[in-house]
N, C-alpha and C positions, 0 to 999 in steps of 0.2 A: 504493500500500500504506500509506504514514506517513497519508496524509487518512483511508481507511479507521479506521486505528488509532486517529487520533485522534476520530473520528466515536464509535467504539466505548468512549471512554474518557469523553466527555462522555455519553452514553447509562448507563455505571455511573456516574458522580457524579451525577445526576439524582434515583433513589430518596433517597440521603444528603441534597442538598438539599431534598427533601418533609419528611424527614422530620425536619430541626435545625430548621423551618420550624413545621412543627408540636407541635414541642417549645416554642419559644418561645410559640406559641400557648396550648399548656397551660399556660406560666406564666402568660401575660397575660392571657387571657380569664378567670378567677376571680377573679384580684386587682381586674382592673378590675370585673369585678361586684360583688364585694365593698367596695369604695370606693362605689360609688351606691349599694347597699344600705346604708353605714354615714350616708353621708350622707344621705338619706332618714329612718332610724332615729332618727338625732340630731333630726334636725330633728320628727317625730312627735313623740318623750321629751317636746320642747320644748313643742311646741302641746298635747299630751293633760294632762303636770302640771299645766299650767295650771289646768285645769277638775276633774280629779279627785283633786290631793294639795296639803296644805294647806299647804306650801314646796316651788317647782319650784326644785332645786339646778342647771337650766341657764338659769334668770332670772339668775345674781348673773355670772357671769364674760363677758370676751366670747369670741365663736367664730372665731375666727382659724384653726380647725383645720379649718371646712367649705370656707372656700380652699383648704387644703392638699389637702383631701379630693377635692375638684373637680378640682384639676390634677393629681393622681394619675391618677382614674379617666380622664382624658381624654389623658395623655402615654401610659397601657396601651392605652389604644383605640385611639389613633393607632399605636402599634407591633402591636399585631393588626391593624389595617386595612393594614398596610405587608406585613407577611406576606403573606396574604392577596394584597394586589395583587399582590405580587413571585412569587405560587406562579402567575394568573393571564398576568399577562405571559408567563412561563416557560411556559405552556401555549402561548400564540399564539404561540411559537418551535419548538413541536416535541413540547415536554415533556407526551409524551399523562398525561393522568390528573395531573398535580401539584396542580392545584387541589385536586380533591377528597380526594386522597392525603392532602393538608396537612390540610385540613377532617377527615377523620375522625382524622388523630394528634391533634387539637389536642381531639378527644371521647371519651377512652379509658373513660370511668364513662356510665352511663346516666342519665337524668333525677334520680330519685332522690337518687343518690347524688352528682352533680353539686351538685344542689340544697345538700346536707346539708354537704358542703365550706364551701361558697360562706359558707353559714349561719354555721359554726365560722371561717371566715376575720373574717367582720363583725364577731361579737361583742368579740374585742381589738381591732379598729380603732376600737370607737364606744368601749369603755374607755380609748385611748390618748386619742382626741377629746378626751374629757371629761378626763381630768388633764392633757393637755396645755393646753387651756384655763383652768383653774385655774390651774397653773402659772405661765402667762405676764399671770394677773390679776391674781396673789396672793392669790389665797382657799386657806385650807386646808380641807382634803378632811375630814367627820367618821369616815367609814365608806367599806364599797366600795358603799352601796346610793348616795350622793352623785353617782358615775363614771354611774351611770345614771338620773339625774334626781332621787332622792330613794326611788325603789323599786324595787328589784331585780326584782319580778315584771313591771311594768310596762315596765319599760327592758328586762329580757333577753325578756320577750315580742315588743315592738313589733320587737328586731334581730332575734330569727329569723326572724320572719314575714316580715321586708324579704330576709332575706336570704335564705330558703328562694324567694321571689316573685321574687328579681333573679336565683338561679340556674336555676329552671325556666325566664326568661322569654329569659336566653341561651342556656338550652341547645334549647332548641326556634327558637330564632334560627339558630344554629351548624347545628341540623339541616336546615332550610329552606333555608340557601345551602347544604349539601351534597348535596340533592334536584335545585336546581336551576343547579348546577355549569355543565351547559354553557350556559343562557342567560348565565350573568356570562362566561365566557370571549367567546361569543359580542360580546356587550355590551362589553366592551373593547379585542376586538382591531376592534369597527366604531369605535372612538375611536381607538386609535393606527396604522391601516392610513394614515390621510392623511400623518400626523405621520414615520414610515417610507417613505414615498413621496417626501416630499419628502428628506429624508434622502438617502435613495438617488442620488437626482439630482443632490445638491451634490456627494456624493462623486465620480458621474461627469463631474462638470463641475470637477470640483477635479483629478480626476484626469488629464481631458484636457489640462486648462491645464498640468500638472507634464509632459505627453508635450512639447505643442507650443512649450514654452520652451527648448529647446535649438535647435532651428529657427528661433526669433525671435534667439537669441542669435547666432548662426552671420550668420545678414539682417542683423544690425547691427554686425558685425564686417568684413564686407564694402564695407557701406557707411561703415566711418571708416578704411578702410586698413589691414584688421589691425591693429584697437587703435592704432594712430597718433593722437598725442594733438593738439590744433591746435595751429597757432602761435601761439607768444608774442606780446609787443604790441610785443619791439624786432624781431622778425621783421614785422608787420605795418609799421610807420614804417618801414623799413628798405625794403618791396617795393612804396610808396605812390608 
């Protein structure tokens, strides 16, 4: 009865993990879009003033903020990627449907409006970019059209485009592994079935060893006289 119950108790925790799983998801998978969308932007602002405005204000400072930029978007992607496996493993334990479960919490907007997010997420990252670069150059700022290269139509053009293009190109990402769910579960658990095999087998060979040690102990208790410890060395000289 208690295995049952407890069977039945990991079966309701299961949903609630899909679904904190996919909430994380929601926070990461934007942000992280929106980081390579800003980084991308900045970096267009950079090459297009060049050729079409007669002072590019991301020539004078250096860019210290597209590392930051970078390790951003790749510390979010790794904790989506980590979701994501850990909804996947959790399938090839039992957990029918967690993958895809996690997959559609982590897509609650549709293309569109994914996109449009993603967009308004970009636009303060590539402004923070840009003063934060300043900043740490010592150049002062003349205007806000400076924060986006020198033209505002220019610089808030090239970040929505990045940013409407980084959010359409995840979310039809997001939607592709949620179409094709069971080959990745498939696909993982033909990777971790060796790695659980063996597993398995230490355990029972770790476990026989902890049977068969009271038996060894016993054999060798026998063979010193019941713990009978040896003679001394004035016992030996003494029986020489």
């Amino acid at each position: 009865m208690s295995e049952a119950n407890g069977h039945r108790a990991v079966q309701n925790r299961r949903p609630g993990q899909n679904v904190r799983r996919g909430l994380a998801l929601r926070l990461a998978v934007p942000l992280a879009a929106a980081c390579l969308a800003a980084l991308a932007a900045h970096i267009a602002i950079d090459i297009a003033g060049d050729f079409v405005l007669p002072h590019d204000a991301y020539d004078d400072p250096n860019h210290g903020s597209r590392r930051l930029a970078s390790l951003a978007a790749a510390g979010l992607g790794l904790a989506g990627f980590w979701a994501v496996l850990r909804a996947a493993l959790a399938e090839t334990r039992g957990s029918s449907g967690a993958l895809r479960s996690t997959l559609r919490a982590a897509l609650p907007l549709g293309p569109a409006a994914f996109a449009g997010l993603v967009a308004a997420l970009t636009l303060p990252l590539v402004l923070g970019m840009a003063w934060l670069d300043a900043s740490c150059s010592g150049i002062a700022l003349d205007d806000a059209g400076d924060l986006l290269g020198g033209s505002i139509p220019l610089g808030a053009g090239l970040t929505v485009a990045f940013g409407i293009a980084a959010g359409l190109g995840v979310h039809r990402l997001l939607t592709l592994l949620c179409r094709f769910h069971r080959s990745i579960v498939r696909a993982v658990e033909a990777f971790v079935r060796p790695a659980r095999a063996v597993s398995s087998a230490l355990r029972i060979l770790v476990a026989s060893n902890t049977q068969d040690r009271p038996r060894v102990l016993a054999a060798l208790a026998r063979c010193t006289g019941a713990n009978r410890a040896p003679p001394g060395p004035v016992a030996v000289l003494l029986t020489a």
